[in-house]
N, C-alpha and C positions, 0 to 999 in steps of 0.2 A: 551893562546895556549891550545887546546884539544889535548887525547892524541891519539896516532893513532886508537886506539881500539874504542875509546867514538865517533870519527869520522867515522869511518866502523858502528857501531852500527844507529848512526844518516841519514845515507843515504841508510840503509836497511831499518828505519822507513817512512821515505820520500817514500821511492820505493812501500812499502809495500799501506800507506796512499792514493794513488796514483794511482793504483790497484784497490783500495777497492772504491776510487771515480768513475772509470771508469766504474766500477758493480753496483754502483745503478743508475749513468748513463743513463746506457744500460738497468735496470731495469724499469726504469722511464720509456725511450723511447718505451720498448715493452709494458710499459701496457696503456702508452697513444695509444697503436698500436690495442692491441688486447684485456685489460682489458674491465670490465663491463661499466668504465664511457664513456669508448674510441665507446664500442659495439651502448651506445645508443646514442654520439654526434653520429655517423654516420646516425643512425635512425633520428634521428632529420633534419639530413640535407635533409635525403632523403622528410623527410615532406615539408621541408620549401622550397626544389627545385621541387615540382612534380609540373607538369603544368596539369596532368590531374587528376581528382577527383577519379578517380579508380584506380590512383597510390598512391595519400596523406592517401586512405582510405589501401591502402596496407602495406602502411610505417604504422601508427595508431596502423594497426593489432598488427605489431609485435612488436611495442613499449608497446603497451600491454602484448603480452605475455610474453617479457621481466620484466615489473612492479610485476611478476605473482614468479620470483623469486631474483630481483634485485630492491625491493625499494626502499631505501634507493639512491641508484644509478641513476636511472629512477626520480625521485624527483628530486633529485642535478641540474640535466640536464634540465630537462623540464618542470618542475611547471610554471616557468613564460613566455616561451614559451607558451605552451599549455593554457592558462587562458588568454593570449591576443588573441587568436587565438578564442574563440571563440564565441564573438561578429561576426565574421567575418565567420563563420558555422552555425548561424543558421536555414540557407536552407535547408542544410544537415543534416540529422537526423541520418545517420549510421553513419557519420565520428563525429558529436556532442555526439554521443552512448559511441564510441569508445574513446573518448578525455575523458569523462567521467568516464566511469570503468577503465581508465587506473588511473585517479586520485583516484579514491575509491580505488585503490586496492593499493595507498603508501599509503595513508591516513588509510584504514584497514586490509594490507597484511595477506592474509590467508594462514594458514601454509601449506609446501607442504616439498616433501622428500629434498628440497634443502633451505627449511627456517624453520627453529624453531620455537615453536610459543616466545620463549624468543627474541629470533631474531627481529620476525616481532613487537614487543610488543614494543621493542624498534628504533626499523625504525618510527612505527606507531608515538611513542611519538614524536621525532626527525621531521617528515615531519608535522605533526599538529603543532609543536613549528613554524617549516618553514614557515606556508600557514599564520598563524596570526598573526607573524611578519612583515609581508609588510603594506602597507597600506589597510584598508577596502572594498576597490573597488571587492578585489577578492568574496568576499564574495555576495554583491552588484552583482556583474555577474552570481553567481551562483543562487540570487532571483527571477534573469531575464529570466532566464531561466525555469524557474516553467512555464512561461506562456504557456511553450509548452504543448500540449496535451499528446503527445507519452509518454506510461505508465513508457518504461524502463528508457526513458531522468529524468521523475519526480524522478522515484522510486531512479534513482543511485544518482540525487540531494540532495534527502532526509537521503539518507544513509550517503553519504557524510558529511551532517550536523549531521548526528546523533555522526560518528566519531572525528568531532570535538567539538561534546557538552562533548563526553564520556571526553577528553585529557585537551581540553582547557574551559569549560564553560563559565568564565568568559568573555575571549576573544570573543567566539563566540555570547552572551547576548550582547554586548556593539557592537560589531557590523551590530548586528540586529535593534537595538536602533537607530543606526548614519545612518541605510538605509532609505530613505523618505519614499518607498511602501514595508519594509520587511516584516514586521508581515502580513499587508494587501494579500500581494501574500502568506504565508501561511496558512492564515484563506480562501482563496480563493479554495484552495488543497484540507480544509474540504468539499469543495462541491461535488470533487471528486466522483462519485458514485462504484468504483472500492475499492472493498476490500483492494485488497493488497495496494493501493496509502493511501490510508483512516486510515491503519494499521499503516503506518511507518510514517505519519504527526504527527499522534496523539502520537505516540509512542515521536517523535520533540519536540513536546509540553510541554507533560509530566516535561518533563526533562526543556525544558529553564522555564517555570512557577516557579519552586521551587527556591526560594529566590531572585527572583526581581521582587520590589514590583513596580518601573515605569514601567518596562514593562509589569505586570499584570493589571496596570491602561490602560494603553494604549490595551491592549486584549481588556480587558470589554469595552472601549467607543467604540473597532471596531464592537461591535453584539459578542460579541466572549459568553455570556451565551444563548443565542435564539439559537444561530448554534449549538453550543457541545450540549445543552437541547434538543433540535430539534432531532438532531440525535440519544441520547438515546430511545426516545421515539419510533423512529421508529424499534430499534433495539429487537432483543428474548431476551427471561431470556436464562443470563449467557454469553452474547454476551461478547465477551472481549474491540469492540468498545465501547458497552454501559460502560462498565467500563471504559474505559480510559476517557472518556467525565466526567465522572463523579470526575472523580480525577484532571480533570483540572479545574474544575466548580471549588472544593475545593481549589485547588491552587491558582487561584484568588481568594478568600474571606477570606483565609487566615491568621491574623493580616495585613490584609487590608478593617480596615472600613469606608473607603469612595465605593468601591467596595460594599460591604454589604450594602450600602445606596443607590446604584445604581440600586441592584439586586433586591433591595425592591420596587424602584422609577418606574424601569421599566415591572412591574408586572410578573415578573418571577415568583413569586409563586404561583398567579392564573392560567397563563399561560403555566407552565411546570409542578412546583410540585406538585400543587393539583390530575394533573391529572396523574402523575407519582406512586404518592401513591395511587391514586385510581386501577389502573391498577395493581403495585405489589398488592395491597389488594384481588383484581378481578381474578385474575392468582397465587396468593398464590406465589410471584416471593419475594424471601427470602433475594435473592443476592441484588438484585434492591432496595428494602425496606433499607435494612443496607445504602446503599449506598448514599441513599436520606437523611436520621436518620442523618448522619453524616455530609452530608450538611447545613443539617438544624441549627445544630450545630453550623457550623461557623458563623451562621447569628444572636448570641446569644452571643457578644464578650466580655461584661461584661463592668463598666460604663454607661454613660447616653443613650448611643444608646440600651442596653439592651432591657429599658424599652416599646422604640419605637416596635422594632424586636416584642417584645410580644404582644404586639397591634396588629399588622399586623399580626404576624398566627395566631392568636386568631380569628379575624376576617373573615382570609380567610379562617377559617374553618380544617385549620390546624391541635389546637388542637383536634377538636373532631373527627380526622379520625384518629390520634396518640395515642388516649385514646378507642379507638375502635378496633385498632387491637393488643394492646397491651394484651389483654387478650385472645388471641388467638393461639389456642397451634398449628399451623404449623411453629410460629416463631421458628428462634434458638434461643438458651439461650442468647447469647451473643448479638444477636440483641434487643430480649426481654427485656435484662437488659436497654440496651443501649435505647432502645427508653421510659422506664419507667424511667431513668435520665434525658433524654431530656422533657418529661412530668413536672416533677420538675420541672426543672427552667425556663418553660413556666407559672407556677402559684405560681413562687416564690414570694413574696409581691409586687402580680400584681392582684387585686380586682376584676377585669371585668374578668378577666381567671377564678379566682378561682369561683366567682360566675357560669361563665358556664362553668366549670365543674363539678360542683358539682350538676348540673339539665340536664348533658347528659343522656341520657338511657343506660339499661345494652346491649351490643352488642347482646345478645339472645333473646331479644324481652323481657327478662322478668321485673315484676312491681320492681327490688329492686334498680335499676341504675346503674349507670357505679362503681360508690364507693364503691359498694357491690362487685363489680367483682375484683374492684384493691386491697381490701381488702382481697378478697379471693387467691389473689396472694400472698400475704403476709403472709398468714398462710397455704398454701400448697408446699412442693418442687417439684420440679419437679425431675424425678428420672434419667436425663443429668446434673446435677446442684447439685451436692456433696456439692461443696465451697457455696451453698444456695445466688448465686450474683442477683438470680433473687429476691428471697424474700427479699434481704436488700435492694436493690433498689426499690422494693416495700413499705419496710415499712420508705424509704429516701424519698420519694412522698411524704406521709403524711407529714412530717415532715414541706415538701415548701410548701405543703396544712395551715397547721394550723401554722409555725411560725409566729408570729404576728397580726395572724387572732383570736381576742378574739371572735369573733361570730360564727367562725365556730368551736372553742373550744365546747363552752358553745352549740353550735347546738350539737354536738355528745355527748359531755356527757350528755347531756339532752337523750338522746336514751338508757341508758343505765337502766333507770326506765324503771319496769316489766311497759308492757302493757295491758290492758283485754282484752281479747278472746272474740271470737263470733264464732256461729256457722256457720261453716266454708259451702258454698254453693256445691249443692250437686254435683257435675263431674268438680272440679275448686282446684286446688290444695292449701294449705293452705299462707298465703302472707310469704313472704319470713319476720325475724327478720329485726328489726334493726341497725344502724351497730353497737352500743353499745352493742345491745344484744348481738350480733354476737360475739363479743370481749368476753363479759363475760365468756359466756358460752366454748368456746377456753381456758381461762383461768383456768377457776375449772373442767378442764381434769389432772389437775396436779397432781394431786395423783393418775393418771393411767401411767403418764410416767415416768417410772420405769427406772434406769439402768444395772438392772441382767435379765429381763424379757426374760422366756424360749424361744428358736430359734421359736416355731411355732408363739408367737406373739412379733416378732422382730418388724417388718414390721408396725406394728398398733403401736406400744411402738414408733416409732422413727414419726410415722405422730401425731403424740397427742406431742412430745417434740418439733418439728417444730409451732404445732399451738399455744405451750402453749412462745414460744419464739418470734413469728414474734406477736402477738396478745400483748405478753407485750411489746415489742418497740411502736407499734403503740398507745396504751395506753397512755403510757411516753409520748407521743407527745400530745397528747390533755389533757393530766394534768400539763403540763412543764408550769412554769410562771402563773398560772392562778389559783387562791385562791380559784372563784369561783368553777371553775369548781373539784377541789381538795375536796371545801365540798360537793359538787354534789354527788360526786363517793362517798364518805364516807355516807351518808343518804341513798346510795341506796339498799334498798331490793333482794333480792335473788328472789324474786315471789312478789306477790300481797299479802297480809295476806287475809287470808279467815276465821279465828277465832280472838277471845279477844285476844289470844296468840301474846306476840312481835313476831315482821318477823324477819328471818334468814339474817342480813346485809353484802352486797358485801364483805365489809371490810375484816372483821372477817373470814368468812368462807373461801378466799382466803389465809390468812392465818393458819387460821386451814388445807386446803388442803395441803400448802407449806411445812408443817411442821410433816406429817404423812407419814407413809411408805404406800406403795401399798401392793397391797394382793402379799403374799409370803414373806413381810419381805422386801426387798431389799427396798433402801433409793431410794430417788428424785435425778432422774440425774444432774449432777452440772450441766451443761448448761443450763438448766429452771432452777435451784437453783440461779444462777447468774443472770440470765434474772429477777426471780422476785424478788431477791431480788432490783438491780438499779432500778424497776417500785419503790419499797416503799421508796425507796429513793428519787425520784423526788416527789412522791405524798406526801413525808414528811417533804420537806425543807420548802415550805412556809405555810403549814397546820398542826395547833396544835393538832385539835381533830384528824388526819390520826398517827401524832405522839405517840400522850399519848395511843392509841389505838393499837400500835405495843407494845410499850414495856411496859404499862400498861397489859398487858394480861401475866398470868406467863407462859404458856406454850410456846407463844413466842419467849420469851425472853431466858429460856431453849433452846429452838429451837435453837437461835444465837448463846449462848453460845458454845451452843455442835459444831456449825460450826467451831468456832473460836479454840477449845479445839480438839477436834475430825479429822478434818478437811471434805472435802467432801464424803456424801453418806453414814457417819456413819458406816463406817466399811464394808459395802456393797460393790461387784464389781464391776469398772468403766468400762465403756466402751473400748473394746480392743485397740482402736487407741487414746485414749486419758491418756497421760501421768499422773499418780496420781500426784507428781511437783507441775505441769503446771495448777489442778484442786485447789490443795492448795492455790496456790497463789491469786486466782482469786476469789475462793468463801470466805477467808478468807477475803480479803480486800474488797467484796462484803458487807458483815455480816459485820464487822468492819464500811465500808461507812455509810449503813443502824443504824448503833448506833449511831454513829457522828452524822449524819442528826436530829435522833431523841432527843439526847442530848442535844440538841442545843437550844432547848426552855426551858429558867426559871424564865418565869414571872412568879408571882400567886405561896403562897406557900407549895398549895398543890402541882404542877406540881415538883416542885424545890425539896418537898422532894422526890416526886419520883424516880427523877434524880437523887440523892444524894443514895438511895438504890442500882437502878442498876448502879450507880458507883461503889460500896462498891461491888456486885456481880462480877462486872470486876474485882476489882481490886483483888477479891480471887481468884477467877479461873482463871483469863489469867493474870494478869499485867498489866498497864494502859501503860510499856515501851514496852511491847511484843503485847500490842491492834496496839501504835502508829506504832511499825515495821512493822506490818497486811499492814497498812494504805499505807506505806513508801511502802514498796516491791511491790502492785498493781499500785500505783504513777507510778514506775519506773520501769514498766516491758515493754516490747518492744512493746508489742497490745495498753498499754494506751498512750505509751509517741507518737507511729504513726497516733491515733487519734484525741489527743489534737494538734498534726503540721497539722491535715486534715483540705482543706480548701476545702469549697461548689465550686463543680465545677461541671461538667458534665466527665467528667473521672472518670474511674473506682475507685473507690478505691483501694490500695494498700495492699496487704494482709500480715501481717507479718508472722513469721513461726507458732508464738501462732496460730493465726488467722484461719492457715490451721489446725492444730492437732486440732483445737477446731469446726473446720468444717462452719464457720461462722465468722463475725465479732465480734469479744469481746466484745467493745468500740463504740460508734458513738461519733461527735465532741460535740452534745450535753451532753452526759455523763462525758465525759472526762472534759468538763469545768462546769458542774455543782459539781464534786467529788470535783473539787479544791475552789468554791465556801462553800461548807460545807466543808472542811477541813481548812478554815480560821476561817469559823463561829464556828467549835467544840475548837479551841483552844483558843477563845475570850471566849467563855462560861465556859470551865476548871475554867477559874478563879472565875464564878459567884457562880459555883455551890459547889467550894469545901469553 
């Protein structure tokens, strides 16, 4: 039994419950009356009851302008309505218009004073969830519809898909895929001669090409490289069509090399590219040129197909229009760089490349060749190019020039013997050096590149440490690995002797310049301090007489020492943006390498007692524990350890923070694993020599 209170209590709950049923009720029932969903079933009836076409197009209207602040609502109601509907409109071109922007506009609600754009952001999500949730048909209707001509039917189609690539991607790829004529009717669109149609396909494209590779196969076998190539071609420099063709060119070839065998197969590069570059070349078109560069690129995927790829631009002439503009200063730096990497590994140990490259002409008409010119890039900066990315991709060409090319080794250093003169014919200017000479004579500038050098000759003091640094990489590369060519460079003369008197030898005299201050006192800038010292370290690892001939020479050796003890510039001011630190470390383990490399030979025992002296000199002035730390701390500084993980590619290289303070590359891959090469070999020998 309850008591009378708990019983009054319980049928005031009742009463109240009861009440409060009868209010959302009554709430329920006005807004199925007069709410948003209630506003557009009406609209809807009105469509689906108009018997004449200028009533269904009046109902349309306003079921649009309703879409305009009620999407989410308008969606709910009518998406599958209106999508079965229009198979059955397309006579009708205003009321297919209208059926259309009504759908664009749940699919991309544009903000107004009655919708947010957070609002619409998530209506948008909400009804694209809705449209790709049913079955593909819908989508499938909206391909069908392309065939219409009427700009605005196309354009609100297009936008539509574009709204659904933005939400669902995936959804919308996989149902382009399962249509028989979908891709076909939007490569059909590219025919379009109408901008704004031309605009927003492409714009389509863009977007479903990135990350599916069957449906980039099925692009290319439909013409989809002749059509987007096609249309760049006919477009202006800076056209944004010409650009988006161009980025879907890339997007199929992609890590897709059966595509890239395709593009090869079906002579797109005779066909489009050659004449693509000839034109940016012809119009000086900057944008265009990068854009082709970088095409070109994907067609170079690395593996067996590599080698093919370079056959074929080689052949079509490729290379030598890419070796011809790239010494042409309207490029930007960034192209510039980019197409002097792409030269690279077009004659990476690839024979028939490198032979016709190495016999193209200089772009200027003049007798010294194209190799004179790319050299010349290697030892000039350009004054947009602080970080010097053009010169170390210049001096990263040689490198795929001569790795494993012994004849074109021993060809350049063969150049680097003085030549005899003759009198020079009268109104004919004198023949340009050889590129050895060329190199030399870059070289023994070094005791003009000074780092305190007065403000008026800043300017000449920083083009002479450029030449004396891009001139020792390229060096390094045609003495790397090659014994010959090692003693080559060690027997060469400074001139021709023209007395009894011995000739003044490469060797020597480079280091004599290395190791001298320039007028006024101030020391050799670390940066060509470093630079030449890793040249005498490659020219010293596999050559005895380059060896005994560094540190056989007491001044030399002094020289080292005082790096090692002193540390850079000898007391001299460094450069304002270059951290003293950061110089230590680098010419210390430079100097230190350069000992190691030379220590390392002790056969024969005159060489071995040498070795055993400037041991005994280490070991008073620096420590053989404080030499190995030298060694240790350059090992693992963040410029060598980023160099040695560098792998040959056509991407930029990576710049560490060293890298930037230092204005330049520190390290290339081949230094970094030649240092660890003689840093095995000097602690095998430790044991010989003591």
């Amino acid at each position: 039994l309850r008591h009378p209170l708990e019983l009054s209590a319980l049928g005031l709950g009742k009463e109240r419950a009861g009440k409060r049923g009868q209010r959302e009720g009554v709430a329920t029932m006005l807004g199925n009356l007069v709410g948003a969903d209630a506003v557009v079933r009406r609209i809807m009836e009105k469509v689906s009851m108009a018997t004449r076409d200028e009533d269904k197009r009046e109902a349309l209207a306003e079921l649009k302008e309703k879409a305009g602040g009620e999407p989410r609502a308008v969606a709910a109601a009518s998406l599958e309505p209106l999508m079965e509907m229009i198979p059955t409109l397309r006579e009708d071109a205003e009321a297919l218009r209208l059926i259309l922007d009504t759908l664009l506009l749940c699919l991309l609600p544009e903000p107004s004073d009655t919708l947010s754009p957070a609002a619409g952001d998530a209506a948008a999500a909400e009804n694209c969830a809705a449209f790709v949730r049913h079955d593909r048909t819908h989508l499938s209707t909206l391909l069908d519809v392309l065939e219409e001509r009427d700009w605005a039917i196309r354009l609100s189609v297009l936008k539509i898909m574009g709204a659904l690539q933005a939400k669902r991607p995936s959804e919308l790829q996989a149902a382009i895929l399962a249509s028989p004529q979908g891709l076909a009717r939007l490569m059909d669109v590219l025919g379009d001669n109408r901008e704004i149609i031309r605009n927003e396909v492409l714009l389509v494209l863009v977007a479903l090409t990135q990350g599916s590779l069957e449906l980039n196969k099925i692009m290319a076998f439909e013409g989809a490289f002749d059509t987007l190539l096609g249309i760049a071609e006919e477009e202006e420099d800076g056209s944004v069509i010409a650009s988006d063709c161009l980025v879907i060119t890339a997007n199929l070839l992609k890590a897709n090399p059966s595509n890239g065998n395709y593009f090869r197969e079906m002579g797109c590069v005779p066909a489009h590219v050659v004449r693509l570059l000839s034109r940016a070349t012809e119009q000086q078109e900057a944008y265009l040129w990068k854009g082709i560069v970088d095409l070109l690129a994907l067609l170079l995927p690395g593996g067996s197909d590599t080698q093919a790829a370079q056959t074929h631009l080689g052949k079509q002439g490729v290379l030598a229009q890419l070796v011809a503009v790239s010494v042409q200063g309207w490029l930007p730096k960034d192209a510039q760089a980019t197409t002097l990497r792409l030269i690279g590994v077009l004659v990476h140990k690839h024979s028939p490349n490198r032979l016709l490259m190495s016999g193209l002409p200089s772009a200027s008409g003049q007798e010294e060749g194209a190799l004179s010119s790319l050299l010349a890039l290697a030892l000039r900066p350009r004054p947009d190019d602080p970080l010097h990315s053009c010169n170390d991709a210049a001096a990263a060409l040689f490198r795929s020039l001569l790795d494993g090319n012994v004849d074109g080794q021993q060809h350049l250093a063969a150049s680097l013997m003085p030549q005899p003169t003759f009198e020079d014919e009268p109104g004919f200017p004198p023949p340009a050096p050889p590129l050895g000479r060329a190199l030399l004579r870059a070289l023994m500038g070094v005791s003009s590149a000074g780092a305190d050098e007065v403000a008026a000759k800043e300017e000449v003091a920083l083009e002479l440490l450029d030449q004396v640094c891009g001139a020792a990489r390229v060096l390094a590369h045609v003495l790397a690995g090659n014994a010959v060519c090692q003693e080559i460079a060690v027997a060469t003369p400074l001139e021709l002797p023209t007395t009894e008197a011995p000739p003044e030898y490469f060797l020597r005299s480079l280091l004599r310049a290395s190791s001298s201050s320039p007028p006024g006192g101030g020391g050799i800038d670390p940066r060509a301090q470093v630079a030449l010292l890793h040249l005498f370290a490659t020219w010293s690892l596999s050559c005895k007489r380059a060896a005994i001939g560094i540190i056989g020479e007491p001044s030399t050796l002094l020289w080292l020492v005082s790096l090692l003890t002193d540390g850079p510039g000898r007391g001299s001011a460094l450069p304002g943006h270059l951290p003293r630190s950061l110089s230590q470390v680098h010419v210390r383990g430079a100097a230190a390498l350069l000992l190691a490399s030379c220590l390392q030979f002790a056969d024969g025992e005159d060489s071995a007692e040498l070795r055993r002296n400037v041991l005994a000199v280490l070991e008073a002035r620096v420590g053989l524990a404080q030499f190995e730390q030298y060694l240790e701390a350059m090992t693992h500084s963040e410029a060598f350890m980023a160099a040695k993980r560098r792998e040959y590619s056509l991407a930029e290289p990576k710049m560490t923070q060293d890298d930037i303070a230092w204005g330049r590359l520190i390290y290339d891959a081949d230094m970094a694993a030649a240092a660890g090469r003689i840093q095995d070999k000097f602690q095998a020998s430790l044991l010989q020599i003591m």
